[in-house]
SEMI-545848 format. One record per residue (C-alpha): z, y, x. Coordinates in nm, 3 decimals. Example, Ala and Ser with C-alpha at 12.3 -4.5 7.8 and 13.67 -1.06 7.14 Angstrom:
# residues 2
- pz;py;px
- 0.780;-0.450;1.230 $
- 0.714;-0.106;1.367 $
This chain:
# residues 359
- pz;py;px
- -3.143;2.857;5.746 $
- -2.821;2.892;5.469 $
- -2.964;3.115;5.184 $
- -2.663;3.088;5.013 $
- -2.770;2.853;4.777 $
- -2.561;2.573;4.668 $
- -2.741;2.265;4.615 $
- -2.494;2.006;4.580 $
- -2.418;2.024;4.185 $
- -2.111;2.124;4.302 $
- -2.116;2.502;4.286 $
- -1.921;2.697;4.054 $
- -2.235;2.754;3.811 $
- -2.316;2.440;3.845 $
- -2.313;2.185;3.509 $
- -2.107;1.866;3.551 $
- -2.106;1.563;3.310 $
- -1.808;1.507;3.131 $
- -1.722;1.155;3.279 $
- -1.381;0.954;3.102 $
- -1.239;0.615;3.190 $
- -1.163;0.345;2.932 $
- -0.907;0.199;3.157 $
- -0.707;0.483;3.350 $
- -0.423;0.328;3.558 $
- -0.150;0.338;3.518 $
- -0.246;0.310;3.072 $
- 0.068;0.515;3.063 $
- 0.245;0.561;2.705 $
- -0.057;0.608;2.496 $
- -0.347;0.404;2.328 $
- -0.623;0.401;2.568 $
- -0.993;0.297;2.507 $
- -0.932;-0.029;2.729 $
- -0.662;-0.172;2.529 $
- -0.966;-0.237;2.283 $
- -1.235;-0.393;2.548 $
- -1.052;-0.765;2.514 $
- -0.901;-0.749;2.904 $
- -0.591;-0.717;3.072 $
- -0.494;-0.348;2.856 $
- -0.577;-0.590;2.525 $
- -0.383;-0.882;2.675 $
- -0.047;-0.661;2.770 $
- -0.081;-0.458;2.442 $
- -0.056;-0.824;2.227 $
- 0.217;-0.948;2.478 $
- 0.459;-0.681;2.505 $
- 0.398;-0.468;2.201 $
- 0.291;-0.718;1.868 $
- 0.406;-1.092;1.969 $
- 0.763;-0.982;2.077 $
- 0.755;-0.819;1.724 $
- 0.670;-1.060;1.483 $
- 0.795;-1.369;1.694 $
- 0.587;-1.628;1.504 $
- 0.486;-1.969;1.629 $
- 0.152;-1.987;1.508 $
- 0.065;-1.626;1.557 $
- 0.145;-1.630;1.921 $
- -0.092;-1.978;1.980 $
- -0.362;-1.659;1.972 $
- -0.630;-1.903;1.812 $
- -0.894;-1.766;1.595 $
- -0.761;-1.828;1.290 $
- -0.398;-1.967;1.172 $
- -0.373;-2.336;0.987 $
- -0.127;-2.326;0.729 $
- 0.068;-2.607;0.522 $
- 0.036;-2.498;0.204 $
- 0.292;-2.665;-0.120 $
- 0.084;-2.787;-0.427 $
- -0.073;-2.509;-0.682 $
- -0.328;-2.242;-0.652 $
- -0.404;-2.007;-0.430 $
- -0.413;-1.647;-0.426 $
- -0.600;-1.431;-0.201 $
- -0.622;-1.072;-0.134 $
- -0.737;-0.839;0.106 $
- -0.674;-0.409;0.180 $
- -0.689;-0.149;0.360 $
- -0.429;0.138;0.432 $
- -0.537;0.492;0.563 $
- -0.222;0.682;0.473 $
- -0.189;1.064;0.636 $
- 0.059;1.099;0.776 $
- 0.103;0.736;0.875 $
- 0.492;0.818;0.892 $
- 0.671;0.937;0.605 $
- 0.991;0.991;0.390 $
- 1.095;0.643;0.341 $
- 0.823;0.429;0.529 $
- 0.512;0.409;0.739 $
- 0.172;0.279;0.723 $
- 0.297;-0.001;0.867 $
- 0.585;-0.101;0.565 $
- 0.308;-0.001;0.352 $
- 0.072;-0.274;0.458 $
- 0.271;-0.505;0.421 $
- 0.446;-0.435;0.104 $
- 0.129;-0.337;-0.086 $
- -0.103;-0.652;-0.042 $
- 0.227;-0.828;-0.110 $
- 0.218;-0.702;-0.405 $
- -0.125;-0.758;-0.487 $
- -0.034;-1.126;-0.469 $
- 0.303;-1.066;-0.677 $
- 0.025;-0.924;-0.927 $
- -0.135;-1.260;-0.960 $
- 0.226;-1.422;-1.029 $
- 0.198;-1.541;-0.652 $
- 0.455;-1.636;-0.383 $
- 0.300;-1.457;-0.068 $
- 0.311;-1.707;0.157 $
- 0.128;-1.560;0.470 $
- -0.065;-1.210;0.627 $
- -0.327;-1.109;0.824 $
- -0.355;-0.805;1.012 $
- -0.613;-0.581;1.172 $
- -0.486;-0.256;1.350 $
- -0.756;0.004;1.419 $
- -0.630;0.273;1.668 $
- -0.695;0.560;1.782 $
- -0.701;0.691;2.175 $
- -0.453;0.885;2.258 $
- -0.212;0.744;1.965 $
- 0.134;0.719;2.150 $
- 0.210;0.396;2.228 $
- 0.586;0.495;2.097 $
- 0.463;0.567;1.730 $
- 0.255;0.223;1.751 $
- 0.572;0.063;1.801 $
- 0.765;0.153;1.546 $
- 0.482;0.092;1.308 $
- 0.458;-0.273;1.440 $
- 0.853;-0.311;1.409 $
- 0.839;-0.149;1.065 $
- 0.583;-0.408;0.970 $
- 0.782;-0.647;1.134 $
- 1.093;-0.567;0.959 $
- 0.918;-0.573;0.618 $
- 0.747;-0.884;0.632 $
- 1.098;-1.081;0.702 $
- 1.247;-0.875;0.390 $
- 0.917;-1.000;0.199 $
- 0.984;-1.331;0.314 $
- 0.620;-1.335;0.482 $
- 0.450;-1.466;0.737 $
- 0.225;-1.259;0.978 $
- -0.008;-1.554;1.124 $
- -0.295;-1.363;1.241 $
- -0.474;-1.101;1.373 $
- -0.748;-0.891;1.555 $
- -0.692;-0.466;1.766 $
- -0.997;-0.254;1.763 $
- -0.970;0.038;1.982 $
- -1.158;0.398;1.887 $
- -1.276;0.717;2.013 $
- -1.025;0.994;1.993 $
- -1.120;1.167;1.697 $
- -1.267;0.841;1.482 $
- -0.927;0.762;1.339 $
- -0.662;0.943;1.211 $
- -0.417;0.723;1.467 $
- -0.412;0.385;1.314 $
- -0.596;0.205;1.013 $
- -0.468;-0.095;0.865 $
- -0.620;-0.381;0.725 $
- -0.463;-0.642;0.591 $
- -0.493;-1.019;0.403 $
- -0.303;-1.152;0.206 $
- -0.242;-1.555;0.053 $
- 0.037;-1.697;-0.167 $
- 0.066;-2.006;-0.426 $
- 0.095;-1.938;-0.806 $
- 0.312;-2.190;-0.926 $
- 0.243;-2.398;-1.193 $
- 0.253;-2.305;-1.590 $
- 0.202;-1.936;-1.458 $
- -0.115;-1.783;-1.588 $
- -0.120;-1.402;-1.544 $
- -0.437;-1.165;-1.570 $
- -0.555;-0.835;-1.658 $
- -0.778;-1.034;-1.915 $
- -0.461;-1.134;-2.087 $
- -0.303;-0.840;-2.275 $
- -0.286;-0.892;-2.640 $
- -0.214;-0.642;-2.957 $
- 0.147;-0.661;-3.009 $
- 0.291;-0.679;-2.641 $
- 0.513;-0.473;-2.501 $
- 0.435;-0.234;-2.210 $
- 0.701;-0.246;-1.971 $
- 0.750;-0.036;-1.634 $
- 0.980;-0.129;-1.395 $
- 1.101;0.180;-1.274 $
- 1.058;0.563;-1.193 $
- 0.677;0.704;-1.150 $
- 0.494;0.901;-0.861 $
- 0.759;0.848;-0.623 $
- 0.575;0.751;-0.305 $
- 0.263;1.002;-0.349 $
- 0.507;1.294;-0.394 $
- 0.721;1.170;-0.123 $
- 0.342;1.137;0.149 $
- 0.276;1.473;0.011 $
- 0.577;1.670;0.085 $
- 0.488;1.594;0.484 $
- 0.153;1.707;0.409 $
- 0.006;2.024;0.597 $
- -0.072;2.247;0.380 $
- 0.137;2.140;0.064 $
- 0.471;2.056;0.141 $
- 0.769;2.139;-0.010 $
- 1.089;2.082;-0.044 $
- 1.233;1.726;-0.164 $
- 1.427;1.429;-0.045 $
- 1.271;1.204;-0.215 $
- 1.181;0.874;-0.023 $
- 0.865;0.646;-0.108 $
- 0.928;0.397;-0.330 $
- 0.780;0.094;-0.133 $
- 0.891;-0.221;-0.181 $
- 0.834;-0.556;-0.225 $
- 0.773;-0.696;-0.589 $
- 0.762;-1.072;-0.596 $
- 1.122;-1.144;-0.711 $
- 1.112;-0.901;-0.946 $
- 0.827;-1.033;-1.085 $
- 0.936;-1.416;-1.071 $
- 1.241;-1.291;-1.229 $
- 1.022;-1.163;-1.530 $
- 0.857;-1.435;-1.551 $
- 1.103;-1.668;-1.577 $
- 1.238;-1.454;-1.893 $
- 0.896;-1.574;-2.013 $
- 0.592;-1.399;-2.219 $
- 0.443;-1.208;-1.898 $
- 0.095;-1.175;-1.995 $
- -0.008;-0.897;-1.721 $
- 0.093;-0.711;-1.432 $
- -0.059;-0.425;-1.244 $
- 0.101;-0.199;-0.960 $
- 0.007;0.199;-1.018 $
- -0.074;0.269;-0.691 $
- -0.427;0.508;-0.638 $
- -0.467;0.616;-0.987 $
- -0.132;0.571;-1.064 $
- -0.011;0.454;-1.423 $
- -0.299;0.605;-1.577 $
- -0.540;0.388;-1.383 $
- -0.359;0.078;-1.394 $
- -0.297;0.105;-1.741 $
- -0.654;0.174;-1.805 $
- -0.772;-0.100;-1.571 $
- -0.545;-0.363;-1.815 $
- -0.703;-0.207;-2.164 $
- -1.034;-0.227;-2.036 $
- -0.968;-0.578;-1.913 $
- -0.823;-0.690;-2.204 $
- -1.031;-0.535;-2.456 $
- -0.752;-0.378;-2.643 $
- -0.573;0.013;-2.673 $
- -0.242;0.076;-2.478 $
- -0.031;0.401;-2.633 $
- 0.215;0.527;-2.399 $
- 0.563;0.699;-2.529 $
- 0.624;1.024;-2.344 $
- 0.967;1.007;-2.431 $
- 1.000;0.701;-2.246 $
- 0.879;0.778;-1.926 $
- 1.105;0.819;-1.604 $
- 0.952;1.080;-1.408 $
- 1.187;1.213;-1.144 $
- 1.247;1.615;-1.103 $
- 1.131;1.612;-0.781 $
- 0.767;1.412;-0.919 $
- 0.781;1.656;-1.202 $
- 0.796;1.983;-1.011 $
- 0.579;1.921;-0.705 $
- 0.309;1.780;-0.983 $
- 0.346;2.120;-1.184 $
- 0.346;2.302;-0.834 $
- 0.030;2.172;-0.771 $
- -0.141;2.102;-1.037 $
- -0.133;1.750;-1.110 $
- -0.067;1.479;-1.397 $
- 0.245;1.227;-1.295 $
- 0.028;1.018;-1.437 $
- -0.176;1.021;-1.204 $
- 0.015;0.981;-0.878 $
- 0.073;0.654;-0.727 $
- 0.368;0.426;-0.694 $
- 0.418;0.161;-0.412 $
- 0.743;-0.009;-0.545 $
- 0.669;-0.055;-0.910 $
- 0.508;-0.254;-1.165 $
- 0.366;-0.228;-1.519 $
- 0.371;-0.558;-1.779 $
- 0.262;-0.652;-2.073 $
- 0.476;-0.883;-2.241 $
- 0.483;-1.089;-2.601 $
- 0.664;-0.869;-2.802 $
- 0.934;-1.168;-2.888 $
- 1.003;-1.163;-2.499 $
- 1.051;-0.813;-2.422 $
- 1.411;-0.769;-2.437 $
- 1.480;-1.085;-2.222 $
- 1.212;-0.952;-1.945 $
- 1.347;-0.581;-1.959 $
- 1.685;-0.709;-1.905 $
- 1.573;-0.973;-1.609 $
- 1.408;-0.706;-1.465 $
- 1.708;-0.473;-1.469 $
- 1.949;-0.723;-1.307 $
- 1.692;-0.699;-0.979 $
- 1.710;-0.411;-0.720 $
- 1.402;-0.281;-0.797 $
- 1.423;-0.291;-1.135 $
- 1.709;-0.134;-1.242 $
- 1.520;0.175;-1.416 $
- 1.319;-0.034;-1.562 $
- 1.220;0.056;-1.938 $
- 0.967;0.007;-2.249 $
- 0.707;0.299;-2.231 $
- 0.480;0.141;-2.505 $
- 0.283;-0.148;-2.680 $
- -0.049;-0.286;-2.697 $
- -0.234;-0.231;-3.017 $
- -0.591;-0.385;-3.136 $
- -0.917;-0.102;-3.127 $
- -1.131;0.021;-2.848 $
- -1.005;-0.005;-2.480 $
- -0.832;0.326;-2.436 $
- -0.504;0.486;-2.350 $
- -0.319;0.749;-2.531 $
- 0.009;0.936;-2.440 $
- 0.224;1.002;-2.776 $
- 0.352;1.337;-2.677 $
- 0.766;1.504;-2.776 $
- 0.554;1.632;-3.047 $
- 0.445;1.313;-3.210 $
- 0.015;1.371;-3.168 $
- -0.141;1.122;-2.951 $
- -0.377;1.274;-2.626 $
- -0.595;1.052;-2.433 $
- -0.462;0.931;-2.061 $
- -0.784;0.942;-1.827 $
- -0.859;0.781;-1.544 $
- -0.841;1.001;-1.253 $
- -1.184;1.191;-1.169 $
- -1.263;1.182;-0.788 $
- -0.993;1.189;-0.561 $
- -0.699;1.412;-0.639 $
- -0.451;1.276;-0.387 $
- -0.628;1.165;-0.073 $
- -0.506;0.937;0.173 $
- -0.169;0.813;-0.021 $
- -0.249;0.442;0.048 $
């Protein structure tokens, strides 16, 4: 007898399970959950889309890890991880940023980077398009770095769990001999030396921010360090480097007093903050101080060597704005900002998290 009852689970008030595939045919032009799981998706994504891209011999043996020859001295190793939002912006993509930034870690050390590791976290559903040109933009600024990418590892996530790709990345250079930089090593007396404008590359993530953007050309600063550095220290009397990325200057230069045990004043006057840095800061709210920088470096140099270092610096690219913001002075580790008007504030470390997601 039909009562009119539908008992198939197939009636209109019925409740269906939400069923997904990991590995929908054709994968089509997006990041799909298969192209995590270590099959064929995995396979084609590594052949077609990151080999092709980076062309190296010992990266496409696929082993589990790469053997290196490596020239006499010590080694420096680093390691990050890059969550940038957006992942493309004025003047780069998470991708450059990788790649220059644990560079520059090394360069920090006094290192040749010699070699990088990468592991790319996507999302599903990121288009396979934009995961290109973040691979070729990786690509493209490893060979200006003079770098190596050797090896590396693809996890695949939910939609949702990433913001479309994560980057993590490793880093290993040489630090020739005679070259002993630190933190640890800044002494009263030296010379405080930046090597060129501040907050460029947070105010240039921000402006393609929703929410807070505004209007600017300005481009991130990213870039790789390591000849500028050699250069510097080859003018002699480097004693410490930092790069004022999260934090900005204020953090790295409170990161070297604190390691060094001494008091860093800054000059106000000597600063090169560009307009477009100062007025997005003012529009919302923030110290330049604060706001990071991926294609500059601060020193401190012997006194007796600044000149010679300044002017090294300034025959480089990415030094050409390079200047003397300050000096080093003996007392507890602190740093001060002497102001147009000649009284001394304190520069704090940021509190929290003012600019989320810049690197």
């Amino acid at each position: 007898m039909n009562t009119g009852e539908d008992r198939s689970g197939t009636g209109a008030g019925a409740e269906r399970p939400e069923l997904s595939c990991p590995v929908p045919l054709p994968p089509g032009d997006r990041i799909q959950l298969g192209h995590g799981g270590g099959g064929r998706l995995t396979a084609a994504l590594i052949r077609d889309h990151l080999l092709p891209a980076f062309g190296d011999p010992e990266l496409a043996r696929l082993a589990d890890a790469a053997t290196l020859e490596v020239p006499g001295g010590r080694l420096a190793f680093t390691t990050d991880a890059f969550v940038v939002q957006p992942i493309v912006f004025p003047g780069g993509d998470i991708g450059s940023l990788a790649v220059y930034g644990t560079v520059n870690d090394l360069a920090m050390m006094g290192a040749r980077p010699l070699a990088l590791a990468v592991a790319l976290i996507l999302e599903e559903g990121l288009e396979l398009g934009t995961f290109d040109r973040v691979v070729a933009s990786m690509a493209t600024a490893a060979r200006r770095a003079g770098v190596r990418l050797v090896a590396g590892d693809t996890k695949v996530v939910e939609r949702g769990a990433a913001d479309g790709c994560y980057v993590t990345t490793t880093g290993i250079g040489v630090v020739p001999p005679g070259v002993e930089v630190g933190p640890e090593r800044g002494r009263p007396g030296d010379a405080v030396l930046c090597s060129g404008p501040i907050g460029v590359h947070g105010v240039a993530v921000m402006s393609r921010r929703a929410g807070i953007g505004f209007d600017t050309d300005l481009h991130s600063d990213a870039a790789p360090l390591h000849d500028l550095v050699a250069a510097g220290l080859a003018a002699g009397g480097v004693h410490a480097l930092r790069d004022p990325t999260r934090g900005g200057l204020a953090a790295a230069c409170n990161e070297l007093a604190q390691a060094s045990g001494v008091s860093i004043v800054l000059r106000e006057d000597a600063l090169d903050v560009p307009g477009p840095v100062a007025a997005a800061c003012e529009m919302l709210g923030l110290d330049p101080l604060h706001v990071a920088g991926e294609g500059i470096c601060v020193a401190l140099v012997a006194p007796e060597d600044a000149d010679r270092v300044l002017a090294a610096w300034r025959a480089h690219p990415s030094g050409r704005r390079a200047a003397r913001i300050g000096e080093v002075r003996a007392g507890p580790p602190a740093v001060w900002l002497r102001t147009g008007l000649g009284v001394h504030r304190p520069v704090q470390v940021p509190t929290g998290e003012a600019l989320p997601r810049i690197c």
